[in-house]
PASE-33735 format. One record per atom (N, C-alpha, C): residue in one letter; x, y, z. Coordinates in steps of 0.02 Angstrom, whole numbers, plus 50000, padded with zeros to 5 digits. Layout:
AXYZ...
END
This chain:
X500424994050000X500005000050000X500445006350000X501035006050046X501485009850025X501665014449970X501875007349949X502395008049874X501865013049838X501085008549817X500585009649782X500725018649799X500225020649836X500305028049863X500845031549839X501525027949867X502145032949839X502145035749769X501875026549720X501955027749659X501595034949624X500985034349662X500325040349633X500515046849648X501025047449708X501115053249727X501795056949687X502155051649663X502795053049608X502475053549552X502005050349515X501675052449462X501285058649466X500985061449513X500695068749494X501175070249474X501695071249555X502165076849538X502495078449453X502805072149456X503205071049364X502605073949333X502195072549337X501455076049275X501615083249293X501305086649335X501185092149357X501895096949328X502795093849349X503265096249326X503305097149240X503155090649227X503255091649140X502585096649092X501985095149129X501685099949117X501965108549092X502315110749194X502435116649198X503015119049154X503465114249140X504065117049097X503765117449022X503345110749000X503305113248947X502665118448932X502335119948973X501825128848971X502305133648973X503165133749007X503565137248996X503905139748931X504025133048896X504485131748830X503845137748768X503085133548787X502665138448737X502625143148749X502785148248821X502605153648824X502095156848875X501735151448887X501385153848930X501345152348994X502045152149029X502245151349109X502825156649087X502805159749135X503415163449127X503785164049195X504655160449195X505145162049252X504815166549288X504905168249362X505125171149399X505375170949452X505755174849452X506245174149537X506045175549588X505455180249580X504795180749654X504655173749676X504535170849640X504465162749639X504835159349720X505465162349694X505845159649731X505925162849792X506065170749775X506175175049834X505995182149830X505455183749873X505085190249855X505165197349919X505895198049909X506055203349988X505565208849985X504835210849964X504475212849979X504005209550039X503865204050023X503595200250082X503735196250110X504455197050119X505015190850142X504905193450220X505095188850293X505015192250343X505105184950391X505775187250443X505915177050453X505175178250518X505115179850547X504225179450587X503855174550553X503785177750500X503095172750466X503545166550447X504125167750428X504275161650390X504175154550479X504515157250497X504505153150574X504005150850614X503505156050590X502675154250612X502705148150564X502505148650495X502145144650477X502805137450465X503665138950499X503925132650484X503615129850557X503285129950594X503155126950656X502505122750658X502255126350591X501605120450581X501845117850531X502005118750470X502325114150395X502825110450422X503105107350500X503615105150511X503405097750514X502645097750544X502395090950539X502285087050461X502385091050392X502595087450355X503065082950330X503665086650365X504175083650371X504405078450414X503955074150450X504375072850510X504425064650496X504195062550427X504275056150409X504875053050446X505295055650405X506025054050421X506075050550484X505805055450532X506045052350595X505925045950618X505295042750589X505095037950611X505255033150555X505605034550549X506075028150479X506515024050564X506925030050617X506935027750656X506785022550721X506295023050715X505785018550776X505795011650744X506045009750668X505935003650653X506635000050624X507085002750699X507944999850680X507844993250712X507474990250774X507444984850773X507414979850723X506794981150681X506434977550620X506924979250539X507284983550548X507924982650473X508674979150486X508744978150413X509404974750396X509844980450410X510384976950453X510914981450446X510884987750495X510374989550540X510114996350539X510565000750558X511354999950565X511715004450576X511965008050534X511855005750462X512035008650392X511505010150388X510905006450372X510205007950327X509815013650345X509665014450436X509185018350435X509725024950445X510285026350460X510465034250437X510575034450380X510505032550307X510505032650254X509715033850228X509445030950257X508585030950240X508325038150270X508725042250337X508485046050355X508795053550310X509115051050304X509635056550263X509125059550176X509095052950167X508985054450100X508185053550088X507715054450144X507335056350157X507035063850140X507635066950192X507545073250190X507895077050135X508435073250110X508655077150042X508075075249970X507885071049975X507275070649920X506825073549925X506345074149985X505885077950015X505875086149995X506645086250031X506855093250027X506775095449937X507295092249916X507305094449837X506615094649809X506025088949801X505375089449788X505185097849816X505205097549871X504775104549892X504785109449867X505435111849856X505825117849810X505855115249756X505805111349702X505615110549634X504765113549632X504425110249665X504055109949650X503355118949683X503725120349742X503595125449751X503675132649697X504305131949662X504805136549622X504145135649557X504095130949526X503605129049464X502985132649489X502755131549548X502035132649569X502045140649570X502655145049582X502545152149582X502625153249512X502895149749464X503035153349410X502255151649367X501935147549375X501055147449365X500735152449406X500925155349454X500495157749480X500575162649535X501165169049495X501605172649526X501085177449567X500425179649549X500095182149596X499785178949678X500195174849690X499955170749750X499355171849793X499455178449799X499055181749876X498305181449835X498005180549771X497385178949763X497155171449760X497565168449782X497425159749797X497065159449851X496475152649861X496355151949919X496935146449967X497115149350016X497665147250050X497485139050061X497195136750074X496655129850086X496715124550028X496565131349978X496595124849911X497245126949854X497675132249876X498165135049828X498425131749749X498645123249792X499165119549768X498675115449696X497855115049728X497365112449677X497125117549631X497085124149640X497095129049605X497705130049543X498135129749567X498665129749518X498825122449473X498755115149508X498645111249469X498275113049404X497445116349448X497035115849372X497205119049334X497725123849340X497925129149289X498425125449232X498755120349274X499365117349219X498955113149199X498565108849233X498175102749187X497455100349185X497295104949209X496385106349185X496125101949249X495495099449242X495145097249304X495375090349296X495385086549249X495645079049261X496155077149321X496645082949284X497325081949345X497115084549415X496885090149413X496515092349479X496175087449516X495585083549480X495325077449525X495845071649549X496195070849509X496975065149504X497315066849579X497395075049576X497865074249630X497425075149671X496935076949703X496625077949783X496445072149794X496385065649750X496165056849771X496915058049800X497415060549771X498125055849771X498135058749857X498035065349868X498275068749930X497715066449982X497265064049958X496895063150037X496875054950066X497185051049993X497365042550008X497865045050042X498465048650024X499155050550033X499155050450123X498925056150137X498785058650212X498315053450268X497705049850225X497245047050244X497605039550265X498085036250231X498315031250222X498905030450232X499275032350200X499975030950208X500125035150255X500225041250270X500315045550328X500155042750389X499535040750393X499165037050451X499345030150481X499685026650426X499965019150419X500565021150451X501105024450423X501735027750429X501545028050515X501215033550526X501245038350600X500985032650643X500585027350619X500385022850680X500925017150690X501305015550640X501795011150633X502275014850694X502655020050677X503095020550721X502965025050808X502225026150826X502255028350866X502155021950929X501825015050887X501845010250903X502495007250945X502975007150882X503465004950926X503725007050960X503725015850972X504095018651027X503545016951105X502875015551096X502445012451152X502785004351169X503055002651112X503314995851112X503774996551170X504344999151153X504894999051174X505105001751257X504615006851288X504625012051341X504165006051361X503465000051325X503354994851382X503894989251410X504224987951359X504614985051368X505214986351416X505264992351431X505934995151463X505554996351548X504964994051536X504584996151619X504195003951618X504575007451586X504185013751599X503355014451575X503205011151507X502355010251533X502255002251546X501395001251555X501124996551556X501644987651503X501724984151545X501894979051496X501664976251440X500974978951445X500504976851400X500674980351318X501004984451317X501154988651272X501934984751224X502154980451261X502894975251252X502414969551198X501924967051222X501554961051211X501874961651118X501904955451087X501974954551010X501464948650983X501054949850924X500784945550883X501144937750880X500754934950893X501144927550896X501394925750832X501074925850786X501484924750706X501634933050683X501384938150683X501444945450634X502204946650676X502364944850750X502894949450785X502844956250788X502134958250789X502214964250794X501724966250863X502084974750894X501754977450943X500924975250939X500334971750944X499934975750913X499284976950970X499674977251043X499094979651087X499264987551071X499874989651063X500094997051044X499675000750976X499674995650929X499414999050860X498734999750898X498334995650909X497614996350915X497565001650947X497885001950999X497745010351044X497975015851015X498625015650973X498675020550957X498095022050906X497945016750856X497435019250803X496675020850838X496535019550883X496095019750934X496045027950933X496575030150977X496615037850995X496875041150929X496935039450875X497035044050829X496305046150801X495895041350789X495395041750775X495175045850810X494985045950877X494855049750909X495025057650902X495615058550916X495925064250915X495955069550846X495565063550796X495765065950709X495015071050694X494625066650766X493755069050746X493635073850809X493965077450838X494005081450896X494435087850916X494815086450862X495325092450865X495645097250802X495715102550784X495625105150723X496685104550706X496745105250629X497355103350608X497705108050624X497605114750654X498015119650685X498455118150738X497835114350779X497935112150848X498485106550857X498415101050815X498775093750821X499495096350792X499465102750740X500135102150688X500535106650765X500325109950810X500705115550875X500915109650899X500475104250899X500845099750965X501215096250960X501095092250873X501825089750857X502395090350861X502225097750832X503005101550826X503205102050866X502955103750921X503215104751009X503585097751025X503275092451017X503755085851011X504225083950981X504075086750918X504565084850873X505435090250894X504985095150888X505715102250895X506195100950970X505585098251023X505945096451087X506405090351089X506285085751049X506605079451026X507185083150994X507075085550935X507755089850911X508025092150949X507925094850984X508405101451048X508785096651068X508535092051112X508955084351143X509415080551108X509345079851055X509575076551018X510305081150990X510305087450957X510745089450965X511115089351020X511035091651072X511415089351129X511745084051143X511305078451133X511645070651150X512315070651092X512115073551049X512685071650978X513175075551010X513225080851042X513655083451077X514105079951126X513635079351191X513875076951228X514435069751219X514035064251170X514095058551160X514755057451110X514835061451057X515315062350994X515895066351005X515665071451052X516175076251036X516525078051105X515865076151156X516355077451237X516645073651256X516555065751230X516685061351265X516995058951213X517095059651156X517555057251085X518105062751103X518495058451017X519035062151000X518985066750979X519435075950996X519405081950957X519785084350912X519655083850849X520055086550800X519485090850740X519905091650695X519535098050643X518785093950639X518685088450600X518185082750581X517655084350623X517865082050696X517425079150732X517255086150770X517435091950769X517485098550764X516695100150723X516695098450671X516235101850629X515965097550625X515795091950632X515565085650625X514955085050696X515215084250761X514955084350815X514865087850848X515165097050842X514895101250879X514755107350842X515195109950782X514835114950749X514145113650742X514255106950692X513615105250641X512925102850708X512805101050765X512315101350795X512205107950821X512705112550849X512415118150885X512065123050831X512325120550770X511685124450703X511125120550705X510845114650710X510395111450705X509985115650786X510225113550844X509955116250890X509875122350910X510055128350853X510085134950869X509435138250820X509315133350774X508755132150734X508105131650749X508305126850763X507565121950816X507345123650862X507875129150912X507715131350965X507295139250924X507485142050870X507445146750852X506365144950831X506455141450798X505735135650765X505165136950848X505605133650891X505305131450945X505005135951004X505375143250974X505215148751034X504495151450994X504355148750929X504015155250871X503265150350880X503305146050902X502485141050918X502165142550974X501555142550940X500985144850980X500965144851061X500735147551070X500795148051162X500335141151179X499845140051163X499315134851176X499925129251187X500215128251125X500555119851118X501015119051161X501435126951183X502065126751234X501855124451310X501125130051303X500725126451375X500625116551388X500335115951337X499865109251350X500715103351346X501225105451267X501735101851276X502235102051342X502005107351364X502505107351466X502115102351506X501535103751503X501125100251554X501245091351529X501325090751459X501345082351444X501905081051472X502505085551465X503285083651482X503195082251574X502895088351597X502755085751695X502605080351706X502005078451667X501705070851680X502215064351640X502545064251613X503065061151585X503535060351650X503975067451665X504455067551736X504095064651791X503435065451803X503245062851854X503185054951862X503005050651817X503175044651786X503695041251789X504365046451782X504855041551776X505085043751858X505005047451868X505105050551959X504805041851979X503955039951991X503855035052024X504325030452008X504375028851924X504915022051898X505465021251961X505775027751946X506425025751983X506285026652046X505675028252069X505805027952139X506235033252171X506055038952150X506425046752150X507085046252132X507315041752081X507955039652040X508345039652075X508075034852148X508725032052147X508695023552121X508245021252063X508425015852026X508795017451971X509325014951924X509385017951864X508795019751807X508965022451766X508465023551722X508545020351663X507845016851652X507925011051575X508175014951514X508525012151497X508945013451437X509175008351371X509005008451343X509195004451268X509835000951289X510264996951274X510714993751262X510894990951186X511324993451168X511704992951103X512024987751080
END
């Protein structure tokens, strides 16, 4: 189902691209570099507002992670899978963004909601228009949903397994091997949460997870690579330049989100500390940790 999806969603795009170049070649798309960059309404505020909700598009990648148990190799595969994740992703966005202004360099009369279907119909009439909103709402509806329940699963997997939640969350399919008292709940409360809460709301809180995960994570690469490794030029730019840009970023992302999500994401993080406070028994047990 995957693959299927991926395939439909690489075929707009390729349609939609060859379309736009060749409406270019006849004449009737014309370059522009507003397209790309318009220092009339350039302004990093907004850009930072809206990277704090468009961040939950991105966050595939991460959960390529959560399923290093279940790959070959995963010490090569999944930082290779995560990498080039985001460099494909990335490149798609800006191809395909850059084309979309040069159809449709007046932006600000789009409806913001339906922009991207608006400008489709302009390169390829309503056929393609109907083509892609099946492709984007299987896309989001399905694979997104498959994707996001897959790996939030196993991180319920793994935190049962380690003691910190319920054991019941460890449990595996007797033939599938998979989490699946975890999937059911998680798909349980997604459902839930999908018919109860508006996409403003869920994309603040992600990000608040996601960006706080980043913050940490730079750090650990710090601490782990570079304080406690060897120092030379490499591992210089390698383990502490190159994260304190990632975390000077993220932190930058992370100050610019909504007040609501900073509230409700503090209050999830208390009840989290408070959790592992009982675990350890006000720590003085160690704290569960992965083993390598």
């Amino acid at each position: 189902m995957s693959w299927l999806l991926f395939g439909l969603q690489a075929l707009v795009l390729a349609v939609f691209i060859f379309l736009t170049l060749r409406l270019t070649l006849l004449g009737q798309v014309h370059p522009t570099s507003i397209a790309f960059y318009n220092p009339t309404h350039f302004n990093f505020s907004g850009v930072l507002q809206a990277t704090g909700i468009v961040i939950v598009s991105y966050l595939g990648f991460d959960a390529i992670s959560t399923l290093a148990e279940e790959a070959t190799e995963p010490r090569r595969s999944v930082g290779r899978a995560i990498i080039g994740a985001i460099v494909g992703i990335g490149s798609l966005f800006v191809i395909t963004t850059w084309l979309a202004g040069w159809v449709a360099p007046n932006y600000l009369s789009l409806n913001p909601a339906t922009a991207f279907s608006q400008i489709i119909n302009r390169v390829g009439g309503p056929v393609l228009t109907r083509l892609t909103d099946i492709v984007v709402v299987l896309s989001f509806g399905l694979a997104g949903g498959q994707e996001g329940q897959t790996a939030v699963s196993r991180i319920l997997f793994a935190m049962g397994r380690d003691g910190i939640l319920p054991r019941q969350f460890a449990y595996l399919h007797k033939t599938r091997r998979t989490p699946w008292v975890a999937i059911i709940l998680v798909g349980a409360l997604s459902l839930i949460l999908s018919l109860t809460l508006t996409q403003n709301t869920v994309s603040n809180l992600v990000s608040f997870g996601a960006l706080f995960g980043f913050l940490l994570l730079n750090l650990s690469v710090i601490y782990r690579f570079y304080l406690r490794g060897e120092k030379n030029l490499l591992t210089t730019l390698k383990y502490l330049l190159s994260p304190l840009i990632g975390f000077a970023v993220s932190l930058w992302i992370f100050l610019s989100l909504a007040t609501s999500a900073k509230i409700v994401g503090g209050l999830w993080l208390l009840v989290g500390f408070l959790i592992l406070l009982v675990k350890t028994r006000g720590f003085r047990q160690p704290i569960p940790r992965l083993e390598l």
